[in-house]
N, C-alpha and C positions, 0 to 999 in steps of 0.2 A: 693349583692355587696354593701360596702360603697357608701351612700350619700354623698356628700360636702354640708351637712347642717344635722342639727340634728333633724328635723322633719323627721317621720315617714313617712310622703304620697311623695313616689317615683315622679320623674319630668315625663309627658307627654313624647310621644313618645319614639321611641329608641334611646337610650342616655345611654347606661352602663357607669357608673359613677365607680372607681376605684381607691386607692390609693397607689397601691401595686407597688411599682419602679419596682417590677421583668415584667410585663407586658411586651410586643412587642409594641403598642400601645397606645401615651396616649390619650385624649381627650380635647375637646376645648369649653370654654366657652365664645363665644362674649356677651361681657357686656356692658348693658348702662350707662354711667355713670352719664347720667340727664345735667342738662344745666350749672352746673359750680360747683354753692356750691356742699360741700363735702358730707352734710348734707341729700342731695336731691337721693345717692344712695339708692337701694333698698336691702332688707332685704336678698335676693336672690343672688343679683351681692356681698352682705358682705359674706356672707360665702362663696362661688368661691374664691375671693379674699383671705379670711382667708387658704384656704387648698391647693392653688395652686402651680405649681412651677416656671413658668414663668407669669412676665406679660407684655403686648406688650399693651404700652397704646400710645394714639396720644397727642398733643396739644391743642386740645378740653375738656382733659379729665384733672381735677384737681388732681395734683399729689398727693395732701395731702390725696387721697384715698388709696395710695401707702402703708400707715401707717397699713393700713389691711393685707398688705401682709408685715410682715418683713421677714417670711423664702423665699422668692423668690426672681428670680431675676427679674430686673426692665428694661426693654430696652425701650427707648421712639424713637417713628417712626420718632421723627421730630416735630419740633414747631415752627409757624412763626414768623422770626427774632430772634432768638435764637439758630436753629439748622439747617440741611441740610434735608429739607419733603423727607422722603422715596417714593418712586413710588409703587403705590399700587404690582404688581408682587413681590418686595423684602419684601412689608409686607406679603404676601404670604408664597412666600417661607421659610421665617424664623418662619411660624406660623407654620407650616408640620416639618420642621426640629426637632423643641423639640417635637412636639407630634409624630413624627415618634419615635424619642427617647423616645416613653414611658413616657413620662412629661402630668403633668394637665397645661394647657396653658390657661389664662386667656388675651383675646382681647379686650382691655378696651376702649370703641368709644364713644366720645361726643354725648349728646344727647339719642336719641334712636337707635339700632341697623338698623330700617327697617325704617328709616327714612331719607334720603339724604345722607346714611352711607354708600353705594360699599358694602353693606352686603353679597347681593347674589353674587358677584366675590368671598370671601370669599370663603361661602357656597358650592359653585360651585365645588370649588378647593378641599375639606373637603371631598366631597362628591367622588369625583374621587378617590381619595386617599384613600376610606374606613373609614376616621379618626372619631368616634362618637362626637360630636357637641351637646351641649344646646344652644338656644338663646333667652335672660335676658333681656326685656324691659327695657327702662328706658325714664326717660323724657322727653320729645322733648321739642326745644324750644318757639314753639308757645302756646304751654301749659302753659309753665312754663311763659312765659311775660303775659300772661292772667292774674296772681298771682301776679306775684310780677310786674308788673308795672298798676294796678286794670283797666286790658281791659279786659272784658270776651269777646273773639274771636265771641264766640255765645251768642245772650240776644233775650228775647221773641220777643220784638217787635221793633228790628232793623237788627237783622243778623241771620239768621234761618240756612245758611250755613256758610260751611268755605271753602276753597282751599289753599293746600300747597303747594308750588310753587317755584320751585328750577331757581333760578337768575344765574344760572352757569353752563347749560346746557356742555354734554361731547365734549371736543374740535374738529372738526373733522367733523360734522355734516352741511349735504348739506344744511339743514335748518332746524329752531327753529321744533321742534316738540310738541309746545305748542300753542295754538289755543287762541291768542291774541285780536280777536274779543269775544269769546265768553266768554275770563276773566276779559275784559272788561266793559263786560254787569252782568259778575257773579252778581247774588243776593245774597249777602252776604262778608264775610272779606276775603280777600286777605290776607297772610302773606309769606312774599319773603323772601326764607333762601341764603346764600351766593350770597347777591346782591350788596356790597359794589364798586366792581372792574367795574360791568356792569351797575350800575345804569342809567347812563343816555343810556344806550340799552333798558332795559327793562321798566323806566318810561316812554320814547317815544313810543314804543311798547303800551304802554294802552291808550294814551292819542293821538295817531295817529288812534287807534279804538274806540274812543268816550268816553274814561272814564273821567269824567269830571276833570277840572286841579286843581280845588279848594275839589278836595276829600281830607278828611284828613286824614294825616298819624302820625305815629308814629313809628321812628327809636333808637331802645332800644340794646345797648351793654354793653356785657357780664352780661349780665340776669340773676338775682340770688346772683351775688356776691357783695360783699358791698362796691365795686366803680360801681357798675350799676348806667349807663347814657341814659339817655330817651330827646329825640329832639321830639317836636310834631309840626308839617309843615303841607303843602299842598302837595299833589300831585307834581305840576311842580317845588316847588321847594326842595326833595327831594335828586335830580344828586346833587346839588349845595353845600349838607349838607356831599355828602358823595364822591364827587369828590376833590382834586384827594384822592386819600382811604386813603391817613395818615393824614388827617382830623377826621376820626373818624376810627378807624381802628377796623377787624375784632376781636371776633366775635359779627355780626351784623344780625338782622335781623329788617324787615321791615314791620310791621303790617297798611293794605290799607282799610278803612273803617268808616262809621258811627261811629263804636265802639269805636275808639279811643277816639274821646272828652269823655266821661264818665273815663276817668283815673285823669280827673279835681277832681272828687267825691269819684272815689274809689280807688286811691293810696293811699297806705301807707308806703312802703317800703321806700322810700325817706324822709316820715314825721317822725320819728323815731329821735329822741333828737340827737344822734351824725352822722347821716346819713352825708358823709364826711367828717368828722376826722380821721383821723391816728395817733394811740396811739402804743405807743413801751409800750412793757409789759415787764420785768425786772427779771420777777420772776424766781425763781432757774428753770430747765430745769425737769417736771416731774410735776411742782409743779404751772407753767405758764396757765394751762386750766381753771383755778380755777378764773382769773381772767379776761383772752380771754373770756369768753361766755359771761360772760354779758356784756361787752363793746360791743360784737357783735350783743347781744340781743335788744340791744340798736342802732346797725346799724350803728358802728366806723368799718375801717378797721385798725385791729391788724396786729402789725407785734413784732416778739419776739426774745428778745438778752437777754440770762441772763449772769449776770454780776458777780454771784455768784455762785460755787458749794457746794450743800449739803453733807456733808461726816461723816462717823463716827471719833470721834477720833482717834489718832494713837494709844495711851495709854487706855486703859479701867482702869488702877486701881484707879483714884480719882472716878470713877464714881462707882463700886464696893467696894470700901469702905463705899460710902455714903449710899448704896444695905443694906450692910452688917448692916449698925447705922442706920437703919431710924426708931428704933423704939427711938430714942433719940429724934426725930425731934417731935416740938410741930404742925408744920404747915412745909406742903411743898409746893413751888410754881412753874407753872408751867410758863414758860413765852411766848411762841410761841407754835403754834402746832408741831413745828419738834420737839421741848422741847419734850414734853407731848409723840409724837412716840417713839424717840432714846431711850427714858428712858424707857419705859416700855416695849417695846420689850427687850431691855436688863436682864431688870427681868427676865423673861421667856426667855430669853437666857440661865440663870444662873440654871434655875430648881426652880424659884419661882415662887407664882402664886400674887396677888393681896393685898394677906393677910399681907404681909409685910408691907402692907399701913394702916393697922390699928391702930385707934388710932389718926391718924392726920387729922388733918383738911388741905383739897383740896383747893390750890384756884389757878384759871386761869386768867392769862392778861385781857382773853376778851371772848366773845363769840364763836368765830372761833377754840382757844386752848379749852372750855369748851367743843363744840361740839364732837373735836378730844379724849378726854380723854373718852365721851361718849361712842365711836366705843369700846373705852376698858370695857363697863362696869361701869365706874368711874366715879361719880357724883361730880361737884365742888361745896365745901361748901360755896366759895364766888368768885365772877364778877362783879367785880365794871361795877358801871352803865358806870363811863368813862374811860371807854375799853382802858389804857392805864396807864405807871407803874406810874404813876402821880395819878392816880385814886386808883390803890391796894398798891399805900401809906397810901393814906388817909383811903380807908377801912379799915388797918391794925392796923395803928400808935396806936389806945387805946388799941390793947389786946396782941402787941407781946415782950410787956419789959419783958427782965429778960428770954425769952423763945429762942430757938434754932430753926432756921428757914432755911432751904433747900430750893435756888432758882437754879432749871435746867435751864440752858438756854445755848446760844452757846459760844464761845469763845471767839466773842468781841461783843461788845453793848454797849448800853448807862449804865451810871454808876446809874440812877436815881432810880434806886428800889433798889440794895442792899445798899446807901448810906443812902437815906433816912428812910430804917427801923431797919437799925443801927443809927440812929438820933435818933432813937423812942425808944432803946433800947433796941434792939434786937441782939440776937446771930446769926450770919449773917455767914453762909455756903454756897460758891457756885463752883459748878459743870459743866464742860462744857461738857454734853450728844454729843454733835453734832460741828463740825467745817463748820463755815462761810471761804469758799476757794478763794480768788482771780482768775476771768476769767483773764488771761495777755494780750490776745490781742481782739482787736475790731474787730466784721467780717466786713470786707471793704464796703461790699451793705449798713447793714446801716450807717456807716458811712459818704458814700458817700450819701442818702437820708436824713441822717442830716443836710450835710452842704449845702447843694440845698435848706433846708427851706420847706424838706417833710413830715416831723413830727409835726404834730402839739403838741401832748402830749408825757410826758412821766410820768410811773406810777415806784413808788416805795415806797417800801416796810417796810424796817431800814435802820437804817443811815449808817451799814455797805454797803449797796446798795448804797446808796449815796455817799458815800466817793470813793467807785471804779467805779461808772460814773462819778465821777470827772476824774479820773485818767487816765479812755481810752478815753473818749472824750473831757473832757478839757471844753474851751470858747466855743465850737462849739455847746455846747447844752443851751446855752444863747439866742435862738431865738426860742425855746422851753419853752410850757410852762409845773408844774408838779404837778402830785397830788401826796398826801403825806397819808400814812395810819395813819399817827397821828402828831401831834404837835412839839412831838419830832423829827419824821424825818424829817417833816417841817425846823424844825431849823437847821439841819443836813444838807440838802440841803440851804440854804440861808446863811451858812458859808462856802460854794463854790461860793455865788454871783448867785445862780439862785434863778428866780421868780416861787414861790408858787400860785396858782391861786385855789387850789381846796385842803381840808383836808379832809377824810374820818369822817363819823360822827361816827363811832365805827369801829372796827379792825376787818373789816372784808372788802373781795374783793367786793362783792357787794355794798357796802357803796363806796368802791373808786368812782366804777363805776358811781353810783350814785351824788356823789361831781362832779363828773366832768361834769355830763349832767346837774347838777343844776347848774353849773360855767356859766356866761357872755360869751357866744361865740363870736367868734372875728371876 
C-alpha cells in the first residue's frame, strides 16, 4: 500500500496507510504540531498533512501549517476567544465521521500528541471503531522553552531530573491526584503546563509542602513564536503575574527551578536585533517569503498585505515583437526579477530557446534580478555595484550612444533608466513583460493594527508600492516608520510625507532586512 511520505521504510506497527477514496475505511493521523512556530513541525506530520483529506486542528496548533494541506479541508475545534472549544466527544465524533467515510484524517494537536493531549480518549475511540491510526510526535513545550528561552530543563550539576506536571487536573475529581509533598521536595525542574487559570492553587499546593517561596521561576508564553514573552519571578509571586489570566494569557507554561536563572547567559531568542518589532511586508503575494524570513531570522514578527498584484500583460504583442527584433538590440536590460521571469519564460512560450539572446549584452538592475536570470542559465554581463537604475546609468552612459537598447520592465516605474540612457544617447525601447495591479482595498486587521500604532515598520519595495500604500492607508501610516529598497523609492515614499528611517544597501530583500536592524531603534 501507499505511504503518505516517500521514504521507502514503512511506519511501525499496524497502520495500513491508503490513498485509494474507493476504500470502506480511512485512516487517522494525530499529529504534533510542536509548540507554535510553523517551522518546529516534523518531516512526518509534513507529509500527513501534504496527502490528507481532512484536517481537524485545535487552537494550539499554528494554522500557517494548514498551507501543507491545501487539497484538504480545514475544520478548527475551537480557539480561545476567537471561536466556540469543541468538547472533546464532538472532536471525536467528527474524527470517525470522515475516516468512517474512507478519508485520510489528519488530528493536528499542539505540542506533542502523548503529552497533556486527551490523546488516549482519541485513541480509545479509533480503536473501537476499527479505524488504523499513526501517532506523529512532536514538540512539547517544556522542550521547546529549554531552546528558545536558553533553560535547559536538565544540566549536570543543578537539575538531573525533570517532572511534567499538568496545572489543570480533569474537572470532577474528589481530589488532586498529584502528590504535592513529594513535588515539592522533587530534586530537579518543575514545569507546569496549563497553569495559568489555577496558579495560585497549585503555587500554594508547593509552598504549603515546603517548597521554598524564593524558588525561581520562569513564566514563558507562546514559546517559539516571535512575540514569545518570558516573566522570571519567585515562586510566591508567580499567582500574581498570572492572576487574573488576562494578565498574561494562555498559551502558558511554567518552568520551577534552579535552571531558570541560567536563561540570564543562555537566551538568545529575545537577543536577536529585531526581537519585538512588527514589520508589514508589501511584497506581491507569492513573492512576500523572500523577504519574511529574514526579518524573521532576525526575530521581527511579520505580518503581510500586498499592495500589488503580479500579472502577465493582457496584450503579448509589444512584447513578441521585441521576441521577434532582439537581434537588433545592442544591449538588453533587465530591470527586476519579474522583468527577467515574464520575459524569458515567454521565450519558451513562443518555441524559442536562449539563443535568441545572442549577441547582446545582459545587464541586470542588481543582484537579486542577476541571480534570477541565472536560474535561466543567463549570465549578466553587467551590475552595477549600485544596485539601482541610478547605478546602470552610470555603467552604461559611455558605451550605449548611437546603439538600440531593450529595457523589460513592468508597466509603471520610475522614469530614471530609460530617460537617462536616452541622455547618453541611446536608442531607448521599452517593453512591459509584466503588469504592476492595484490591491483596491485594505484588509481591515491590518488596518485596524495600524491605526492602534501596531506596526512599527513597514517594508517596500517600488515606488509603485509606494504610491498604493498611500492610497489604502493614507495619513494613518505616518506613525510608521519605512524601509525603502533603494533611493528612489525612498523618494517615492517621502512625496507622500512618510519618514524613511532605513534604505537597503543593494537591491536585494536581505539588505532591507538588514537596513532596518542597522536602523536606531526606537
Amino acid at each position: 500500500m501507499n505511504q503518505p511520505s516517500e521514504s521507502p521504510t514503512p511506519p511501525s506497527g499496524p497502520h495500513p496507510e491508503n490513498n485509494d477514496s474507493s476504500r470502506k475505511t480511512g485512516i487517522v493521523a494525530l499529529v504534533g504540531a510542536g509548540p507554535g512556530n510553523p517551522e518546529l513541525l516534523t518531516l512526518r506530520g509534513h507529509s500527513w498533512l501534504s496527502r490528507c483529506d481532512v484536517v481537524l486542528y485545535d487552537g494550539l496548533s499554528n494554522a500557517e501549517m494548514l498551507a501543507h494541506a491545501p487539497q484538504a479541508e480545514h475544520i478548527c475545534v475551537g480557539k480561545h476567544g476567537q471561536s466556540r472549544i469543541w468538547k472533546q466527544p464532538e472532536i471525536i465524533a467528527e474524527t470517525l465521521r470522515h475516516a468512517q467515510a474512507g478519508r485520510t484524517v489528519v488530528r493536528l494537536k499542539g505540542g506533542d500528541p502523548a503529552v497533556f493531549a486527551r490523546t488516549s480518549e482519541e485513541v480509545d475511540a479509533l480503536v473501537d471503531a476499527k479505524i488504523p491510526f499513526e501517532i506523529v510526535p512532536g514538540i512539547t513545550a517544556a522542550l521547546a522553552a529549554g531552546s528558545y528561552a536558553g533553560i535547559p530543563i536538565t544540566h549536570r550539576g543543578i537539575a538531573s531530573a525533570v517532572a511534567l506536571v499538568t496545572g489543570h487536573e480533569e474537572p470532577g475529581k474528589p481530589e488532586s491526584a498529584l502528590n504535592w509533598k513529594a513535588l515539592a521536595a522533587f530534586p530537579g525542574t518543575l514545569v507546569i503546563y496549563m497553569g495559568v487559570t489555577t496558579a495560585e492553587a497549585w503555587t500554594r499546593a508547593l509552598l504549603d509542602n515546603g517548597k521554598s517561596p524564593d524558588t525561581p521561576c520562569a513564566i514563558i508564553r507562546r514559546c517559539s513564536l516571535p512575540d514569545q514573552q518570558q516573566i522570571s519571578c519567585r515562586l510566591d509571586e508567580v499567582a500574581g503575574h498570572l492572576t487574573p489570566a488576562s494578565k498574561f494569557r494562555p498559551p502558558v507554561i511554567t518552568i520551577v527551578g534552579e535552571v531558570t536563572r541560567l536563561s540570564e547567559t543562555m537566551a538568545w531568542f529575545s537577543r536577536r536585533p529585531l526581537h519585538g518589532q512588527r514589520v508589514l511586508v508589501t511584497r506581491p503575494e507569492g513573492q512576500a517569503d523572500e523577504l519574511a524570513r529574514p526579518l524573521e531570522d532576525m526575530g521581527a514578527t511579520v505580518f503581510r498585505h500586498s499592495v500589488i498584484h503580479i500579472q502577465p500583460p493582457n496584450d503579448w504583442s509589444e512584447v513578441d515583437a521585441a521576441i521577434d527584433a532582439l537581434s537588433t538590440f545592442s544591449t538588453v536590460i533587465f530591470s527586476s526579477t519579474n522583468a527577467a521571469e515574464f520575459f524569458l519564460n515567454r521565450i519558451f512560450e513562443r518555441g524559442f530557446d536562449l539563443r535568441v539572446l545572442a549577441g547582446a549584452r545582459i545587464a541586470a538592475v542588481g543582484n537579486a534580478t542577476a541571480s534570477k536570470l541565472a536560474e535561466y542559465h543567463l549570465r549578466a554581463d553587467i551590475v552595477p555595484q549600485q544596485a539601482n537604475a541610478d547605478g546602470l546609468v552610470e555603467e552604461l552612459s559611455g558605451s550605449v550612444a548611437g546603439q538600440h537598447v531593450l529595457i523589460v520592465r513592468a508597466n509603471r516605474g520610475s522614469r530614471v533608466l530609460p530617460d537617462g540612457l536616452q541622455t547618453a544617447g541611446a536608442h531607448v525601447h521599452e517593453i512591459a513583460a509584466y503588469q504592476n495591479v492595484d490591491v483596491e482595498t485594505a484588509d481591515p486587521a491590518i488596518s485596524e493594527m495600524i491605526g492602534r500604532g501596531e506596526i512599527n515598520w513597514v517594508t517596500v519595495t517600488s515606488s509603485a508600492t509606494a504610491d498604493n500604500l498611500h492610497r489604502l492607508f493614507g495619513d494613518s501610516l505616518n506613525q510608521c516608520r519605512f524601509a525603502a529598497i533603494s533611493s528612489i523609492t525612498a523618494d517615492a515614499l517621502r512625496s507622500h510625507g512618510y519618514r524613511v528611517d532605513a534604505i537597503a544597501q543593494s537591491a536585494s530583500m536581505t539588505a532591507i532586512a538588514e537596513a532596518i536592524a542597522d536602523a536606531p531603534q526606537e
